[in-house]
Each structure stands twice: as C-alpha cells, then as structure tokens.
VOGU-3710 file (C-alpha; in Angstrom, 3 decimals, decimal comma):
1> xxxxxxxxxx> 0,069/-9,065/-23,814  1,631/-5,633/-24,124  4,690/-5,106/-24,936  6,855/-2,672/-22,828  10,434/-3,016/-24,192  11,044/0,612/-24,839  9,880/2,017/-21,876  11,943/-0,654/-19,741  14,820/-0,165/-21,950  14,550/4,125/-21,237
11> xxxxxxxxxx> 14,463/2,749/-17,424  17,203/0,773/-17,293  19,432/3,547/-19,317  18,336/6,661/-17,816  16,533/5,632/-14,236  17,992/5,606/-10,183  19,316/2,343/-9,086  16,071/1,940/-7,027  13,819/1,393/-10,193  16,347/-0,358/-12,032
21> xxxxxxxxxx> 16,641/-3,015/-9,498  13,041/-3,232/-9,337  12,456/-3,510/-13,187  14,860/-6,103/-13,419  13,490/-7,970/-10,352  9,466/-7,955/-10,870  9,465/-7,081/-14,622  12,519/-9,092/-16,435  12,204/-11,659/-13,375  16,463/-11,280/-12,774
31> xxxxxxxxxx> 16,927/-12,818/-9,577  17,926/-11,084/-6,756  21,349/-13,321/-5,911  22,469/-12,628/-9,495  25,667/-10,619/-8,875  24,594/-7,255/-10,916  21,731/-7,203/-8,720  23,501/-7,540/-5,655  25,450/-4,396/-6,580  22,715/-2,734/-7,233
41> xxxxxxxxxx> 21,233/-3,599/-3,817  24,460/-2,291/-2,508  24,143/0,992/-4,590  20,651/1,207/-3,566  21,641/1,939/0,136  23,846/4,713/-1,389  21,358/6,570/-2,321  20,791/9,765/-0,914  17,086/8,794/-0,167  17,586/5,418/1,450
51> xxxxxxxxxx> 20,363/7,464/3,835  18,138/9,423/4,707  15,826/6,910/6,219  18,629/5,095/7,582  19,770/8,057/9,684  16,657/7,665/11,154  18,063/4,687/13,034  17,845/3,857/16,531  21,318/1,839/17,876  18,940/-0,485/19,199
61> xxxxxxxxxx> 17,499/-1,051/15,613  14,488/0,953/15,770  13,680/3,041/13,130  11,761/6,134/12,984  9,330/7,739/15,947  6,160/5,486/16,299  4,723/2,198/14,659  2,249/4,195/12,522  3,019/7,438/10,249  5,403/10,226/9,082
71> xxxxxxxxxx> 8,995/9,365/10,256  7,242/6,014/12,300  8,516/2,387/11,197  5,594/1,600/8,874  6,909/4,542/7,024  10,465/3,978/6,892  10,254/0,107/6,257  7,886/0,749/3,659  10,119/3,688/1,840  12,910/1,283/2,364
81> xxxxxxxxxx> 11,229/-1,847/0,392  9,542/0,475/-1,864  13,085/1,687/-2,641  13,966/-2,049/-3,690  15,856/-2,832/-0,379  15,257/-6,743/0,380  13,945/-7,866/3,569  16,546/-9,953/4,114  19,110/-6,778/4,888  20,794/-5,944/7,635
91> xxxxxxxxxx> 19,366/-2,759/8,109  15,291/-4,329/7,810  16,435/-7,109/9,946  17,427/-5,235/12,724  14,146/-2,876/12,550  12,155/-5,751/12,849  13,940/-7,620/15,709  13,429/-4,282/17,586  9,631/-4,396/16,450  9,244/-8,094/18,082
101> xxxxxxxxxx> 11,727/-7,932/20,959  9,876/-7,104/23,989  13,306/-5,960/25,359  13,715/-3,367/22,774  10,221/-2,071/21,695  9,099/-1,092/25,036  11,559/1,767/24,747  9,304/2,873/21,698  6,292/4,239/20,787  4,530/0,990/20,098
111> xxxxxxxxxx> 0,855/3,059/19,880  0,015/5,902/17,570  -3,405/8,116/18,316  -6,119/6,542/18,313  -5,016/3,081/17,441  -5,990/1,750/21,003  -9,462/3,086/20,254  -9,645/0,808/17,041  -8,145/-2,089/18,401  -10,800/-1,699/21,177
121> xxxxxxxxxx> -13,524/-0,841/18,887  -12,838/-4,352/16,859  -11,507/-2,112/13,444  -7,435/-2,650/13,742  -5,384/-0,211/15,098  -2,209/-1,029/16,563  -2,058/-4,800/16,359  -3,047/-4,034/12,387  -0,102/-1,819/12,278  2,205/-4,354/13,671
131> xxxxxxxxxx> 0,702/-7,392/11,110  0,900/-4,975/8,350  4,623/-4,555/8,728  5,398/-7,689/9,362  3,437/-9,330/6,109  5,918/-7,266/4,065  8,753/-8,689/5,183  7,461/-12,223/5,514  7,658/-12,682/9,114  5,933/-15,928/10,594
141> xxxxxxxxxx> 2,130/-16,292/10,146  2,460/-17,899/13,611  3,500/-14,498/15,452  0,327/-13,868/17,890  -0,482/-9,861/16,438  0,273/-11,833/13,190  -2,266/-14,939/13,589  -4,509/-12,459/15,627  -4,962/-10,497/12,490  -5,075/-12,601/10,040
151> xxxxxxxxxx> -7,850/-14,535/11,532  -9,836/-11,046/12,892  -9,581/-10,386/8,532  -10,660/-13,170/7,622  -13,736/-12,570/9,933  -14,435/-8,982/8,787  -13,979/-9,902/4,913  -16,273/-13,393/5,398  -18,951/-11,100/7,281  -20,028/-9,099/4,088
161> xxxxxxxxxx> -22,499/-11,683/2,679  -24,798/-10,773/5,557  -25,229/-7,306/4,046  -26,827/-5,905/1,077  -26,141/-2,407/1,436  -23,688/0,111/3,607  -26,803/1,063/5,944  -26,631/-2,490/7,601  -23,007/-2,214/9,127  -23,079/1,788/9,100
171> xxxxxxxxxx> -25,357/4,770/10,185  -25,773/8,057/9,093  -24,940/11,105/11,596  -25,961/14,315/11,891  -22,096/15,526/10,585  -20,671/12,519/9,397  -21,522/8,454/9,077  -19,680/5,742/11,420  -19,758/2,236/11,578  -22,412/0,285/14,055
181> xxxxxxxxxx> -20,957/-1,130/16,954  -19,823/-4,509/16,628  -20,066/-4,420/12,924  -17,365/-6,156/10,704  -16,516/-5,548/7,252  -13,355/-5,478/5,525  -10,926/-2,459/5,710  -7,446/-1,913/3,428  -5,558/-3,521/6,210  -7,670/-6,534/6,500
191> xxxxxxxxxx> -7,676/-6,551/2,434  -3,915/-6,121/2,191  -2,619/-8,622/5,162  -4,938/-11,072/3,740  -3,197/-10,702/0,312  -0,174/-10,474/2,030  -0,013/-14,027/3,702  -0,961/-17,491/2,755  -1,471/-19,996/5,560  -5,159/-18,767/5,802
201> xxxxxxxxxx> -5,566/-19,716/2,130  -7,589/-22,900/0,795  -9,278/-23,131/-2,350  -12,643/-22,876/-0,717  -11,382/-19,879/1,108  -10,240/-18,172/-1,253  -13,162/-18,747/-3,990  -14,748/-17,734/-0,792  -12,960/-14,321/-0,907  -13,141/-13,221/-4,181
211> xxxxxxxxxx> -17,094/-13,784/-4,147  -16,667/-11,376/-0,481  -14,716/-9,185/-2,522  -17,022/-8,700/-5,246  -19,733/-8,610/-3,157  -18,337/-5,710/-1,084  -17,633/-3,842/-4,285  -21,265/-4,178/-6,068  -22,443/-2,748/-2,440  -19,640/0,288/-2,806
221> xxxxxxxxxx> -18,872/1,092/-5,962  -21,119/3,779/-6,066  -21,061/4,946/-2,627  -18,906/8,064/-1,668  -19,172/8,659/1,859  -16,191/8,345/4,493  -17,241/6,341/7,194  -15,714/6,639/10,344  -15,563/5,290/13,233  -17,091/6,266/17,067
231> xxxxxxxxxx> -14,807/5,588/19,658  -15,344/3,360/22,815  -16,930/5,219/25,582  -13,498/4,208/28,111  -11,649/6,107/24,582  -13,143/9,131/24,768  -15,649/11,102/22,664  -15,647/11,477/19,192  -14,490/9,629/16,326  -11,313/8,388/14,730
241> xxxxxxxxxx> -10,858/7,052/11,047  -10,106/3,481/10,544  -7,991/2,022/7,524  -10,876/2,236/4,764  -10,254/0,651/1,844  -11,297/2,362/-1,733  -13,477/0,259/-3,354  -14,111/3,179/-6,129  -10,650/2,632/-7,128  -12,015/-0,692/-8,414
251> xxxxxxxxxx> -14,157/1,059/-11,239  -13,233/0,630/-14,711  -11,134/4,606/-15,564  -11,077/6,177/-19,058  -8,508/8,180/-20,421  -10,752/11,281/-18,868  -11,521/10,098/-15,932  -7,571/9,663/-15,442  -7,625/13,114/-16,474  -9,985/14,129/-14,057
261> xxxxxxxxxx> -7,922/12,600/-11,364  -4,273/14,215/-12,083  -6,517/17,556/-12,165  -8,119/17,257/-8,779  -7,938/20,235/-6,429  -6,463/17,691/-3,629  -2,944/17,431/-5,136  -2,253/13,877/-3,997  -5,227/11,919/-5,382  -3,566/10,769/-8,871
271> xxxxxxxxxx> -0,290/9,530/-6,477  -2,843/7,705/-3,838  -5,238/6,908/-6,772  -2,261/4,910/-8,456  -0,998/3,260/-5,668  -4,118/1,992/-4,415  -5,126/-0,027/-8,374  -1,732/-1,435/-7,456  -3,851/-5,144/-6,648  -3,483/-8,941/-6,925
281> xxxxxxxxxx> -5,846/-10,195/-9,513  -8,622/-11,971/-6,676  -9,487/-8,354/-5,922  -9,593/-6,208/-9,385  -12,882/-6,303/-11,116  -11,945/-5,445/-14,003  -8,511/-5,164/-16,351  -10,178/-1,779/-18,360  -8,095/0,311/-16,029  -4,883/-0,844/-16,610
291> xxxxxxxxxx> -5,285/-1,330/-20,779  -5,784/2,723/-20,582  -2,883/3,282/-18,929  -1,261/1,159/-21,147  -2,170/2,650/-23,762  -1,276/6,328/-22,308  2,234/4,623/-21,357  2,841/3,163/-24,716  1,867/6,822/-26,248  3,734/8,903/-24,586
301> xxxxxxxxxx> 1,726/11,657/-23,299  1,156/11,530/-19,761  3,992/13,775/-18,995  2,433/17,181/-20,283  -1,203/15,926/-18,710  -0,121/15,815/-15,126  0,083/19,323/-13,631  3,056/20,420/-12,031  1,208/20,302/-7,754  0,167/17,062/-8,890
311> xxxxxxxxxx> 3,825/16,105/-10,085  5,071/17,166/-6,893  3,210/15,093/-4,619  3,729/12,265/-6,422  7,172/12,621/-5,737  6,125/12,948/-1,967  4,246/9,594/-2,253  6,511/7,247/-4,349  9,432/9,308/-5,769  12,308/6,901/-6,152
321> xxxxxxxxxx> 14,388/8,981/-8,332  16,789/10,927/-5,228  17,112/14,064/-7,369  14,811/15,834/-9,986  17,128/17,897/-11,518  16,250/16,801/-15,199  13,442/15,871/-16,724  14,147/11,789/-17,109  14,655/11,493/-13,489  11,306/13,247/-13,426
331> xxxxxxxxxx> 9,976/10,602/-16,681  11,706/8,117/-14,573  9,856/7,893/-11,557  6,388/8,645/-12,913  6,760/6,295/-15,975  7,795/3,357/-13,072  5,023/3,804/-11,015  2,427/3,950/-13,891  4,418/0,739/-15,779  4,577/-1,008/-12,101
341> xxxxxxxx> 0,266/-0,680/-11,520  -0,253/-2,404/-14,769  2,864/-4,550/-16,138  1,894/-7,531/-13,950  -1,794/-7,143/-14,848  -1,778/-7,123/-18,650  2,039/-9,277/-18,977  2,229/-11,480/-15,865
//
C-alpha cells in the first residue's frame, strides 16, 4: 500500500476540473451523483478542451469525421471520457444513438482505410472499431458488432495455446513480417473489449485467459518485430497494420529503463508507453513497474527527467489540463497520468 495523499491533495488544489473529477471518482471512490461532483461534471463541459470536441458535433449527433482516428468518433468519445465526461451525458448519448441508428450513421463515414481489409482478413477492422466504442460506454453485450466481437476475441485470445513461438501464426518477408492467413491470435482490441465486457466471463474462462495471456507474453516478451498484416487479394495489394497489442510493455521497467523511454528519439513513446501499462490485473505480469513509478512519483523528480519534445506530446496524447501556461498545470497533467497507471495497482 502506498500512500499518495500529497500528491492527490496538490491535484485537487492546483489541477483542471477534468483530473479533479477523476481523482475523486477512481482514487477517493466519491460517487459520481454526489452533488460537488455533479458540478464538476458540469464544469468539465466548460472547459475549453471538451468545447472543442463538442464543436465537432453533427446536429444529427455524430461526432467527428469517421469511426476510426484524428477528429473520427473513437477519438472524440474517447477525449471526451478521458476528460471525465460520464457516459450517461447528453452529449455521449446522442453520439452513440447516431453510431447504432441505421437512419443516422449511413450519412457517415462508418469505414476508415483499410478496416474492410481487416475485417475481411479475420484481424478487426471496422466492426472492432464499432465494439471498441461501444465497451466504453457500456452499451449492450447483445448488440450484433458487439456479440460478434466479443466472441471473434475470445477465439483469437483462446487460439494461442496452439503456438509456441511467433513463427507459427506469422512469417517473415523479404521487407517486413505479416501474419499467416487464417491465423488468430490476440490483438489490443481483442485484449481491451475482452476486458471491457463481462457476459463472456466464467471462472473457467477467465482462469482460461490469464493462462492465454501469459502464454502470449512468455512467446513475446522478447520479440520486437511489427507484424503486419497482407491484405485479401479482392483488397488490394500490400499490407495494412492491424491493432497489435504491446506485449513488451508487460516487462518489469527500472528507473533507467523509464529513462530510456522519456529519452527516445520518437517523441511519443513515454505518452503511448504509459498509457498502454494502464491494465486490469488478469493481464500484468508483474507489479515491478508500477512500484518504480511509485517511487519516482513519491520523490519528486520526474519533472526535470522528461525532456521538453517528450513533454509536449504527452500533452498531445492525454493532456487534460486546457492551458499550460504555468508549470502546475504542466505537474498537473503529467503527475495524473503517472498516479492514474499505478494508484489502482499498488492501492486498489
């Protein structure tokens, strides 16, 4: 058990309404029909960052471009419950009624490129899009794309045992390596929407996932090739990446490699990096992670180790904080995210 009181207490002083809401709500368990949090829900949608999303808007309900990236609705609906907004608003409610109305979504982009491909293909592409968003909100396990899903992840995560290493569901290229046809195994979005729902879950099944999921990471923990994945001949040449997940983020990190990470030449691998050891406890391996960035939290030095690119696109990523005009706004949203990966994991 580690004990967090002073950096929750310099949150809830100094930090946007986003991460005080979400302190109080999945740290100090406050729940969400008390009345200071409904006016912080209310202040939430104030902010100059949730506005913006929202003037993204369709009439209709939409929100955003596409179903799948930059200004689509997995990115808005995910910056808006990331932000602290319930699913239960207005505003969500309405984005996902135009999601699920046939009436309204086929006036929108319900595709994105190269998600036809992977649906073909067997890997999730557009129907894993659709589930994803959906999970988050809590929408009925019952929804075909939903129940589709579900049981196609199921299938892909249960498949593993029948391999001992990546060359028996993958093959080596001349430029790059791609998944055999037909093969399953478990990608983030299977991972994730599994996590995400529950009717799939029995005790046998899920003993029977964590043993898939440690399985799958003994098999990848040391392997550091992309695989990709070969489009359908009707598709087209070429290839098109599927939803991988990172089982290296499952290795146990020391202080230095941490180091190593918020120093990388690609900018946005400590933000990505620190959102993807964000996991339930059926799929960590180990808790060494999280005690060192405890312990960096509870010491007060990450600040001056993060360099300023880095800095930047973690505010790209999962800024919170509107405006970054001082340096606790700045402390604010980095020490949230870093407290958020571990609190549960160590306190919980």
């Amino acid at each position: 058990m580690y004990s967090f009181d002073k950096q929750i207490d310099f949150l809830l002083k100094n930090a946007c309404p986003s991460i005080r809401y979400l302190v109080k709500r999945d740290m100090l368990k406050i729940p969400v029909n008390e009345p200071e949090m409904s006016k912080l829900q209310e202040e939430i949608l104030l902010q100059s960052n949730a506005r913006k999303i929202l003037s993204h808007q369709h009439e209709d309900g939409w929100l955003g471009e596409g179903i799948h990236g930059i200004e689509s609705m997995d990115c808005h609906i995910g910056g808006l419950l990331g932000l602290g907004v319930e699913p239960d608003s207005l505003c969500i409610h309405k984005a996902i009624k135009a999601l699920t109305d046939p009436q309204i979504n086929k006036n929108h982009r319900m595709i994105f490129l190269g998600g036809e491909a992977l649906d073909a293909g067997g890997r999730g592409g557009n129907h894993a899009i659709i589930a994803q968003i959906l999970s988050w909100v809590g929408f009925s396990e019952d929804y075909p794309i939903m129940a589709e899903q579900i049981e196609f992840a199921q299938k892909n995560l249960f498949a593993v045992f029948d391999y001992s290493s990546p060359d028996d569901f993958s093959v080596k290229m001349k430029n790059y390596r791609c998944y055999k046809p037909n093969a399953l195994f478990p990608g983030d979005n299977h991972i994730r929407l599994l996590n995400a729902t529950k009717r799939w879950r029995t005790s046998d099944k899920e003993k029977k996932a964590r043993d898939a999921v440690k399985h799958c990471y003994e098999m990848m923990k040391d392997f550091s090739e992309y695989i990709t994945f070969r489009k359908p001949k009707e598709y087209g040449n070429g290839v098109v990446g599927p939803f991988n997940f990172n089982w290296q983020a499952l290795n146990p990190f020391s202080k230095e490699d941490i180091r190593g990470i918020m120093e990388s030449s690609y900018n946005y691998q400590f933000a990505f990096w620190l959102r993807g050891i964000n996991l339930p406890e059926w799929i960590r391996q180990s808790t060494d992670t999280y005690e060192v960035l405890a312990q960096m939290i509870t010491e007060d030095e990450y600040m001056e180790m993060i360099p300023k690119p880095a800095l930047k696109a973690m505010r790209a990523v999962s800024g919170r904080e509107p405006c970054w005009r001082n340096k606790n706004s700045v402390k604010c949203d980095v020490m949230f995210e870093m407290l958020n990966a571990c609190y549960s994991v160590l306190n919980d």
